[in-house]
LOMIDO-75459 format. One record per residue (C-alpha): residue in one letter; x, y, z. Coordinates in steps of 0.1 Angstrom, whole numbers, padded with zeros to 4 digits, always signed. Layout:
AXYZ/...
END
This chain:
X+0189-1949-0682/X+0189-1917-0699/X+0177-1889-0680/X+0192-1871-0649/X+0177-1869-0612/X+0167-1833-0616/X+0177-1805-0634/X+0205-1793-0610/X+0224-1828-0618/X+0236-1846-0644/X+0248-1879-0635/X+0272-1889-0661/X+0291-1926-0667/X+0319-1932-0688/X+0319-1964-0703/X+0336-1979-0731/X+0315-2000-0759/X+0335-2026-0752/X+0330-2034-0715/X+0296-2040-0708/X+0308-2054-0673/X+0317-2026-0662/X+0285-2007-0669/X+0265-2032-0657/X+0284-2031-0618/X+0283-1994-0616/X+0245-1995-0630/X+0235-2017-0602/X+0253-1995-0578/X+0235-1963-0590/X+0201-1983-0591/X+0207-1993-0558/X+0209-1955-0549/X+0182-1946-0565/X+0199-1923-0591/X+0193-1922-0629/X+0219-1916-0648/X+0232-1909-0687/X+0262-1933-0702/X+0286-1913-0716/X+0303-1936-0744/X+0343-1934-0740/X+0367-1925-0766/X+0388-1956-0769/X+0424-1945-0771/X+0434-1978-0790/X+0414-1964-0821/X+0429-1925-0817/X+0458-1912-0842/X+0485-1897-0818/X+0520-1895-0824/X+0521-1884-0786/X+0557-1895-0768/X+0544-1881-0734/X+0505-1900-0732/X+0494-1935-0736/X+0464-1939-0762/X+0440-1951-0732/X+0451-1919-0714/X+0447-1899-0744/X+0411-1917-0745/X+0406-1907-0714/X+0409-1872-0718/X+0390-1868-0746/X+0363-1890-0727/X+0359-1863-0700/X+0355-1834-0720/X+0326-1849-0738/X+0305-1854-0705/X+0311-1819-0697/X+0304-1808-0734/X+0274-1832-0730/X+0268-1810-0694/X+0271-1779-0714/X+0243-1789-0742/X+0217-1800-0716/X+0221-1770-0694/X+0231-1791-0660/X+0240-1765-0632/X+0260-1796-0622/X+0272-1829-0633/X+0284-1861-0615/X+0309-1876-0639/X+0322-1914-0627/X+0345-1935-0646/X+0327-1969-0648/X+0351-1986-0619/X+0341-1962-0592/X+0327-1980-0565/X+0302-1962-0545/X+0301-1954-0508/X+0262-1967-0493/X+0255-1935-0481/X+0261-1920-0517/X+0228-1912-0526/X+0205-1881-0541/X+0205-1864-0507/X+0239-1865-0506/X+0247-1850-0537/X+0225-1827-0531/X+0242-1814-0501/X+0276-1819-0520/X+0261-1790-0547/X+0250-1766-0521/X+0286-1771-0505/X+0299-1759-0541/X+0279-1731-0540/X+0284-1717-0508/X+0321-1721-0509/X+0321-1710-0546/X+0340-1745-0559/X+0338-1757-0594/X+0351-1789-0592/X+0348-1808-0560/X+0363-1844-0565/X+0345-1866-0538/X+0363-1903-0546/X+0404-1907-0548/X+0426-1932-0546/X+0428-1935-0507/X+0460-1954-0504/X+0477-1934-0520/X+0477-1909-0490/X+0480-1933-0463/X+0499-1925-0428/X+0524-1950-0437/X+0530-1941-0475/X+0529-1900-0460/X+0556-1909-0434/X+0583-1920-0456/X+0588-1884-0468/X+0602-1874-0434/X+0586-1859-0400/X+0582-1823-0410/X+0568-1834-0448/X+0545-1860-0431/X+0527-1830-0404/X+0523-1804-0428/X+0506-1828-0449/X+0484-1839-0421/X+0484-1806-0411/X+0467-1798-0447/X+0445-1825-0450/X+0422-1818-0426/X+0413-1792-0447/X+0385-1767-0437/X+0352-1774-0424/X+0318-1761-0446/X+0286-1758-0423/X+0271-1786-0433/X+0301-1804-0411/X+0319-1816-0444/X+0355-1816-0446/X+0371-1803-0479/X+0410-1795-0488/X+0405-1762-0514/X+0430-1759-0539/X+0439-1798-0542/X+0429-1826-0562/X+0439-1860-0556/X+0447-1892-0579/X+0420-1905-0593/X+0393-1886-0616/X+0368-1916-0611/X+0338-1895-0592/X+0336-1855-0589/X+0314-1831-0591/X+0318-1799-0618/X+0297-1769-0620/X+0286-1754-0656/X+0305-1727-0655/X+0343-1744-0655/X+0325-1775-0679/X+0324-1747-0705/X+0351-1735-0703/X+0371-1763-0705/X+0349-1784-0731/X+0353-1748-0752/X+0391-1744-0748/X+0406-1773-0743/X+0410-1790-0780/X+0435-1816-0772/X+0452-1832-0744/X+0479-1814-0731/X+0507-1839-0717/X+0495-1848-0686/X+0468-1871-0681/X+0433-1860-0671/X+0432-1863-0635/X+0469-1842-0635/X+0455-1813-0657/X+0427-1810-0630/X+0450-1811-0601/X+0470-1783-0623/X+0441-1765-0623/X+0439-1766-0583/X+0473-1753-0579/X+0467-1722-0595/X+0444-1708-0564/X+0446-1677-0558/X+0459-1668-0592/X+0427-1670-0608/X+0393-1675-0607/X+0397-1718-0607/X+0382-1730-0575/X+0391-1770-0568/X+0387-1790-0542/X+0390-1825-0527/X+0368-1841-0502/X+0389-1852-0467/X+0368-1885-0471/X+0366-1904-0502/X+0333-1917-0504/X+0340-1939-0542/X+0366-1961-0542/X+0380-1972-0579/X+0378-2007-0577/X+0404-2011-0602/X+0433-1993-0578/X+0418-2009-0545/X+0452-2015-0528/X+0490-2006-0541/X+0494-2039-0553/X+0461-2038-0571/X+0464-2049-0613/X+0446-2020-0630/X+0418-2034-0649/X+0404-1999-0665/X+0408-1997-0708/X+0399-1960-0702/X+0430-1950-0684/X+0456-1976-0696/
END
């Protein structure tokens, strides 16, 4: 498919050439929905110069992958875009409405990036406790976040492993996709949660949903193999 829902939102897929699989699950997904949606074609790392000591060449891929769907956002003139890494597996209830009420959420809270799939088991209760009591309740303390009118939860100023599924309004797609020239060394999804920490030093708003609602089926459990050429 090759056009968006609306005009508010871009749905955007990140796919390399090479896996056709993976397209094809996250297509059926998306179909299943009831939302249209553009392929973004990944950079594949494995065919990128870098003399890098601090990034893999999938992670470097990656990167480079996410600031073409915003640069792609940027050209079409998308208020909003959806961009998913072509393992995210979607929640049932994941659907136009919902995204719909996911944007107005952005706007009323004034968010430009709301990441609404993590890696869930990385924040377990068990994997939370081992830090100690006081570390474990101010992070549960923090992770119920605040609560928008529509009944959401959201955590403002945090984003979580994972940059498989999140929203990201025009605004911040610009900037970044007009900046942001090469990686720097971090990986993508820890530039973004950079970009969180610096609340209330700027004019960056981030934010996590309290409930994932996209899994990434290649980081399922902690013992999971990842099966992802974009990030590896």
């Amino acid at each position: 498919m090759t056009n968006s829902n609306n005009s508010e939102l871009l749905i955007q897929v990140i796919n390399l050439a090479k896996r056709p699989d993976r397209l094809a699950l996250i297509s059926a997904d998306l179909d299943k929905a009831g939302l249209k949606f553009e392929t973004q074609v990944a950079v594949d790392g494995q065919t990128v110069e870098s003399s890098s000591k601090f990034l893999s060449k999938g992670e470097i891929g990656c990167f480079k992958s996410h600031v073409n769907a915003m640069r792609r956002q940027v050209e079409v003139g998308a208020p909003f875009s959806l961009i998913l890494e072509d393992d995210a597996a979607l929640s049932p209830g994941l659907n136009e409405k919902y995204l719909s009420e996911m944007t107005n959420l952005m706007i009323r809270n004034q968010i430009d990036i709301l990441q609404i799939g993590f890696i869930e088991h990385h924040y377990s209760l068990s994997r939370s406790m081992r830090r100690g009591i006081l570390e474990f309740l101010i992070e549960l303390l923090r992770g119920r976040g605040q609560k928008d009118v529509s009944g959401v939860r959201f955590v403002l100023g945090e984003f979580r492993a994972g940059a498989h599924a999140y929203i990201i309004n025009n605004r911040l797609a610009e900037g970044i996709s007009s900046t942001v020239k090469e990686p720097p060394l971090i990986p993508w999804d820890g530039y973004i949660h950079s970009l969180a920490r610096q609340l209330g030093r700027g004019e960056i708003r981030v934010a996590c949903l309290v409930q994932s609602v996209a899994a990434q089926a290649s980081r399922l459990s902690e013992n999971s193999k990842l099966d992802s050429n974009i990030a590896i």
